[in-house]
N, C-alpha and C positions, 0 to 999 in steps of 0.2 A: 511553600504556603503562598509567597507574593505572586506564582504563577497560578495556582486553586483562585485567588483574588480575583488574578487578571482578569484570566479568562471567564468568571462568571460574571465578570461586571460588562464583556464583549462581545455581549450574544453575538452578534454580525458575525466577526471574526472566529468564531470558534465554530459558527457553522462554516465559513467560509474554508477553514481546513479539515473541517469532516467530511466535507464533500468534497474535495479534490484529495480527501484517502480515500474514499468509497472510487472516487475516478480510477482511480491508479489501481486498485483493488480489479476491479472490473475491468481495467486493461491488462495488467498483469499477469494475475494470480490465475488464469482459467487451466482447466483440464490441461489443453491445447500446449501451452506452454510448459504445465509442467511434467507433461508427457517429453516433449521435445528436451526438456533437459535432463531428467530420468533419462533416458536412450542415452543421450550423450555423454553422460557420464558414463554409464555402463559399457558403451563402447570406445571407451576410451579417448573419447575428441575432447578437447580443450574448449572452454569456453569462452 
């Protein structure tokens, strides 16, 4: 609950970490990547 508090009383901040998840999101998480990790798992390469 003192974190529910926090973070509504810091607007700034609590965008400031939704948007460097949406970052990371958007670098991460694409097709691209998780094709290339799909494969590699299936082919047996370590990661």
């Amino acid at each position: 609950m003192e974190k529910i508090d926090y973070y509504l009383n810091h607007e700034e901040e609590r965008q400031r970490i939704a948007l460097r998840g949406l970052s990371r999101t958007l670098r991460d998480h694409t097709y691209r990547n998780r094709l290339h990790e799909l494969l590699s798992i299936t082919n047996g390469e370590s990661q």
